[in-house]
KOLLUM-827654 format. One line per 4 residues: number of its first residue (from 1); for each residue z, x, y of C-alpha. Coordinates in nm, 3 decimals, decimal comma, always signed. Each point is the difference from the previous one (the first is absolute). Example, Ala and Ser with C-alpha at 12.3 -4.5 7.8 and 13.67 -1.06 7.14 Angstrom:
1) +0,780:+1,230:-0,450 | -0,066:+0,137:+0,344
END
This chain:
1) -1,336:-3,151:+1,935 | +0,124:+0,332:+0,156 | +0,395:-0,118:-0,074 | -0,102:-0,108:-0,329
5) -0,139:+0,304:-0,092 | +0,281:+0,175:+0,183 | +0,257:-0,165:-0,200 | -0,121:+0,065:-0,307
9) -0,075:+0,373:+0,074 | +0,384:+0,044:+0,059 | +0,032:-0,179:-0,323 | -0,188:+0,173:-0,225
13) +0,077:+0,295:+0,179 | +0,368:-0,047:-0,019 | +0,061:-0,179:-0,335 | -0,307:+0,027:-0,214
17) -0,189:+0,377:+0,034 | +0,297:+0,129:-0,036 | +0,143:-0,115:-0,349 | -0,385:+0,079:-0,130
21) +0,052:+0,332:-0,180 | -0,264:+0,158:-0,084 | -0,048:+0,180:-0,358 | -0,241:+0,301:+0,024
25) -0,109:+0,221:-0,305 | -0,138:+0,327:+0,043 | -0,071:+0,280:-0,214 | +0,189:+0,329:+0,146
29) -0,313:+0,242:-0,151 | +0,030:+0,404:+0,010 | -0,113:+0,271:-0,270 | +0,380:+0,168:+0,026
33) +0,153:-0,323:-0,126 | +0,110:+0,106:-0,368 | -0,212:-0,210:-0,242 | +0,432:-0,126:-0,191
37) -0,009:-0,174:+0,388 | -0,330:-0,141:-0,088 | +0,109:-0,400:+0,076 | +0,331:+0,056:+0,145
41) +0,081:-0,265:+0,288 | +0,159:+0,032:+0,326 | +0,075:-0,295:+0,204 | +0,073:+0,113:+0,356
45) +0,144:-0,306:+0,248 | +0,078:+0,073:+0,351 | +0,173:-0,143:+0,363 | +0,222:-0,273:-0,175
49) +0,165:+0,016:+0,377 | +0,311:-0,214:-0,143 | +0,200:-0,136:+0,259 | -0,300:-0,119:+0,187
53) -0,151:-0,316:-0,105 | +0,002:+0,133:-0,339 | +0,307:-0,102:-0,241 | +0,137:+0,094:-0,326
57) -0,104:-0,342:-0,154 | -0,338:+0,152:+0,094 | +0,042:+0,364:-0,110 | +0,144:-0,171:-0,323
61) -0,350:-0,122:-0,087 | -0,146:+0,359:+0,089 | +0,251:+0,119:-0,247 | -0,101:-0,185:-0,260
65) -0,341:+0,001:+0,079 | -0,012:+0,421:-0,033 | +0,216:-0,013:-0,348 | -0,262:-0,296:-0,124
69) -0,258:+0,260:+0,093 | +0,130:+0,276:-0,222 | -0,024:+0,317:+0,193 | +0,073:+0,342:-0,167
73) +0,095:+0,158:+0,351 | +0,054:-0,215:+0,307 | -0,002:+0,143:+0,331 | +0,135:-0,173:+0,378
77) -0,198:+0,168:+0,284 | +0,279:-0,075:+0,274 | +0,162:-0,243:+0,238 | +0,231:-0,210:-0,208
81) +0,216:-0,137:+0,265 | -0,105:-0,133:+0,264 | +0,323:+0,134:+0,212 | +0,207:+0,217:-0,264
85) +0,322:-0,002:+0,230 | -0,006:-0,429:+0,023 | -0,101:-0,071:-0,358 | +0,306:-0,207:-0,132
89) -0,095:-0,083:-0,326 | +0,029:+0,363:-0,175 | +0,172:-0,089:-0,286 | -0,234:-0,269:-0,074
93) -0,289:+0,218:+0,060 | +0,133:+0,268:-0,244 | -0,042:-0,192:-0,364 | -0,394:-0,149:+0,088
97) -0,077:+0,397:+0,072 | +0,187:+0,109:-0,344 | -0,218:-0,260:-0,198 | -0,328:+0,180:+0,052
101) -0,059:+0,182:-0,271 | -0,267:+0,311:-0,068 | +0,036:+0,215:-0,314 | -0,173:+0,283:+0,223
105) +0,248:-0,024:+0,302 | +0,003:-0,187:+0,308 | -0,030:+0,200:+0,337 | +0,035:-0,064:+0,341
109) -0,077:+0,192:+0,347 | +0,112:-0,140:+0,371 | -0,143:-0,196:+0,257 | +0,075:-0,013:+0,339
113) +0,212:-0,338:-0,015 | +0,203:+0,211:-0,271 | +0,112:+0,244:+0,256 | +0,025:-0,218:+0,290
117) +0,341:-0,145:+0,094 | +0,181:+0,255:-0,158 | -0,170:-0,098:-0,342 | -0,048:+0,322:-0,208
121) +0,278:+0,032:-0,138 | +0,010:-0,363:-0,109 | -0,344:+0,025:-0,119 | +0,068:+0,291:-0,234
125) +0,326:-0,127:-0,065 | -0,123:-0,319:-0,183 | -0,315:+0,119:-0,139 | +0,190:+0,273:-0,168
129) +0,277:-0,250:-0,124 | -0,295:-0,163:-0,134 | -0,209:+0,249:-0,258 | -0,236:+0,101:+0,347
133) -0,099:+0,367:-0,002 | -0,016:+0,061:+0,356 | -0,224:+0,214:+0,100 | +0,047:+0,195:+0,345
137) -0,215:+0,284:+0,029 | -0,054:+0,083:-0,367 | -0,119:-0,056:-0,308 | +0,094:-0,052:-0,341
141) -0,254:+0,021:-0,324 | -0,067:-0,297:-0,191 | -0,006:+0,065:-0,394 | -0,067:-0,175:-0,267
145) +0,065:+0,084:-0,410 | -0,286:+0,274:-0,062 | +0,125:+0,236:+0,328 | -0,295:-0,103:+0,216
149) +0,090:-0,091:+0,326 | -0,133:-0,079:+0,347 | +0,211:+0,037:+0,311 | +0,195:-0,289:+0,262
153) -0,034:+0,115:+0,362 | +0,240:-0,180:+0,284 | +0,000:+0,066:+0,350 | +0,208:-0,129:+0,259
157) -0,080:-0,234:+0,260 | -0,270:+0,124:+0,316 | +0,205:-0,259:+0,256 | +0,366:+0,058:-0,042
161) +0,007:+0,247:-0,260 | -0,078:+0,371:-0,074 | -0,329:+0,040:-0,224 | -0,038:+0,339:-0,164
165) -0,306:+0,042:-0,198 | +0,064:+0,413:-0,079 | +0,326:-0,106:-0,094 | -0,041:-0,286:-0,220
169) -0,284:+0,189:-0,182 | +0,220:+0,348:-0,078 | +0,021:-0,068:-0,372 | -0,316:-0,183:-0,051
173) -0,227:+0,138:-0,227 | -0,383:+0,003:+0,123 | -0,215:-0,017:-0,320 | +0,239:-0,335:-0,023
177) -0,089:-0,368:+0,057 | +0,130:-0,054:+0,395 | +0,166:-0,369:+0,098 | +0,135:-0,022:+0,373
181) +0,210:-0,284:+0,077 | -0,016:-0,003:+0,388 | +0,125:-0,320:+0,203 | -0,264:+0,111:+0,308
185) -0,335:-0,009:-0,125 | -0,147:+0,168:+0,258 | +0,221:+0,329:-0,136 | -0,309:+0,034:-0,253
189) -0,207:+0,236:+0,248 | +0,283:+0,278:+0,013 | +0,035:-0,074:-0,411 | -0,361:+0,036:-0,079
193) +0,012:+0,349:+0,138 | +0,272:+0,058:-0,322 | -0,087:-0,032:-0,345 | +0,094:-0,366:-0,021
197) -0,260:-0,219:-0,186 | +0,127:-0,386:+0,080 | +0,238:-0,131:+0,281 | +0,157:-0,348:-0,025
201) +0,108:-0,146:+0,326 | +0,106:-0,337:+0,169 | +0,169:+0,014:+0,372 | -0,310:-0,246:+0,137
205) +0,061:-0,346:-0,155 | -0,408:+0,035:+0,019 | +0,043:-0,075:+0,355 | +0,216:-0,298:-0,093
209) -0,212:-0,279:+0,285 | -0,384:+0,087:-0,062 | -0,237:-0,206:+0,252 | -0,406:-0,045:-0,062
213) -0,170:+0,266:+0,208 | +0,323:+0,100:+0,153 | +0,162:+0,172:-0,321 | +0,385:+0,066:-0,056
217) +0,259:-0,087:+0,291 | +0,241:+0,243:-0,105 | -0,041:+0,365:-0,152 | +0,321:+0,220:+0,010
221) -0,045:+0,307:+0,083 | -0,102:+0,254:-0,234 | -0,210:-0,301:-0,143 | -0,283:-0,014:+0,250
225) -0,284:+0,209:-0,229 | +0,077:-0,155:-0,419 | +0,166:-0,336:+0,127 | -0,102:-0,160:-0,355
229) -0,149:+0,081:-0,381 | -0,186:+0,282:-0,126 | -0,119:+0,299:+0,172 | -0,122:+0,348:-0,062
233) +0,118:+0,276:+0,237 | -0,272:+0,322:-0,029 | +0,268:+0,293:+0,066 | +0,022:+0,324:-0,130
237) +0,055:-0,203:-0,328 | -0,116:-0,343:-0,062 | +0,276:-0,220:+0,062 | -0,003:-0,401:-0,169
241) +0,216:-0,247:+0,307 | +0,142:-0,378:-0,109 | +0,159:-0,157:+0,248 | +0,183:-0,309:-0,139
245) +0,048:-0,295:+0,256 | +0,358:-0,018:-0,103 | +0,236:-0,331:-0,063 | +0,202:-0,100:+0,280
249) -0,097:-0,011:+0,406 | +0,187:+0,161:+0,306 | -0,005:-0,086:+0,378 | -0,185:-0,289:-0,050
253) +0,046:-0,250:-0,259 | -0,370:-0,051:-0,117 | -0,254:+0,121:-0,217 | -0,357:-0,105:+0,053
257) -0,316:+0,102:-0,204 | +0,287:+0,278:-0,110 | +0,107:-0,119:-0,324 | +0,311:+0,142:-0,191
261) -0,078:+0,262:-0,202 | +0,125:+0,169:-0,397 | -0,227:+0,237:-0,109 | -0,038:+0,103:-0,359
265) -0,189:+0,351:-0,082 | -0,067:+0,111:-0,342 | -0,067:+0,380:-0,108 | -0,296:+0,127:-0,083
269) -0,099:+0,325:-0,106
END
């Protein structure tokens, strides 16, 4: 019985949880969200981790899955590749990123797979190539037709990178709508002393191998306090968390009681 149930552990583990994606809806809520963004949707996805037990036949699906979807802005939260530096399918990888499509923008910050093995400039490199705002330490203001706008916050990675919250926050209006795109979720207790009103986050895979009674296996650092879903962070100003599970895995090739993850937010004012 204990091999049986052993074996198919690794199984499900291995081959099934982890081609389960998840699809969660929320509704992204705040009273500085311009009424012309009333219904607008953002689909964030996060941790693809290509390269490790995660193809492009795979990501293909994602692709199509996200355009099916319709998003008006679309948003990666970090780690793309699994190993940047050892990725040898590039140029493959390249046209499946150019077929998502947002009429808002698509935007992108970095993980810390995206800087390790001399990654960033890779990263940046092919996001850029493919319609990716990149944003490292800054922000840019999302507009639509009337002139109302709300403004796009991205800060670098907390493991391998430099974040800068002063810095990515120098031309951001405060009676504005505040999004931060943050690949560490556990950045949101320095941002909730700024006047930043939701953070969007992946980094934890949701602890990726989840036991009864025992919890997750294996929480990154800069993980260990939001590992998964919605929180609210009582700062100086109130401060809305999502950490999305993300796609892929890393380190270990399983995903138990951790499904994959695309979440879809819509605007309300």
């Amino acid at each position: 019985t204990v091999l049986g149930l052993s074996s198919g552990g690794y199984f499900y583990a291995n081959r099934i949880e982890p081609s389960l994606l998840e699809i969660n809806e929320l509704d992204m809520n705040h009273p500085l969200i311009p009424k012309s963004f009333e219904g607008i949707k953002i689909i964030q996805f996060s941790d693809t981790h290509l390269g490790f037990h995660y193809d492009l036949a795979q990501f293909k699906k994602l692709v199509n899955k996200i355009n099916y979807l319709n998003p008006d802005i679309i948003l990666f939260t970090g780690d793309l590749m699994d190993e940047p530096n050892k990725y040898s399918k590039l140029n493959e990888l390249v046209p499946l990123l150019e077929r998502l499509h947002a009429p808002l923008g698509k935007y992108c910050i970095y993980g810390n797979h995206d800087h390790g093995g001399y990654g960033s400039e890779i990263y940046r490199n092919i996001m850029e190539s493919t319609n990716f705002k990149v944003l490292l330490n800054q922000s840019i203001a999302i507009k639509v037709k009337d002139g109302s706008s709300f403004y796009l916050i991205g800060i670098d990675d907390a493991m391998l990178g430099n974040p800068d919250l002063p810095l990515a926050l120098k031309n951001v209006q405060t009676n504005h709508f505040n999004l931060l795109l943050s690949h560490a979720p556990d950045l949101a207790e320095a941002a909730s002393r700024y006047p930043i009103h939701w953070q969007l986050s992946g980094h934890s895979h949701g602890g990726q191998v989840k036991l009864p009674m025992l919890g997750a296996l294996i929480i990154p650092p800069f993980a260990q306090m939001y590992p998964e879903g919605l929180y609210t962070i009582e700062g100086k100003y109130p401060l809305t968390l999502y950490v999305n599970r993300g796609i892929g895995t890393t380190r270990l090739p399983f995903r138990f009681m951790a499904k994959p993850e695309l979440t879809i937010f819509t605007l309300k004012s």
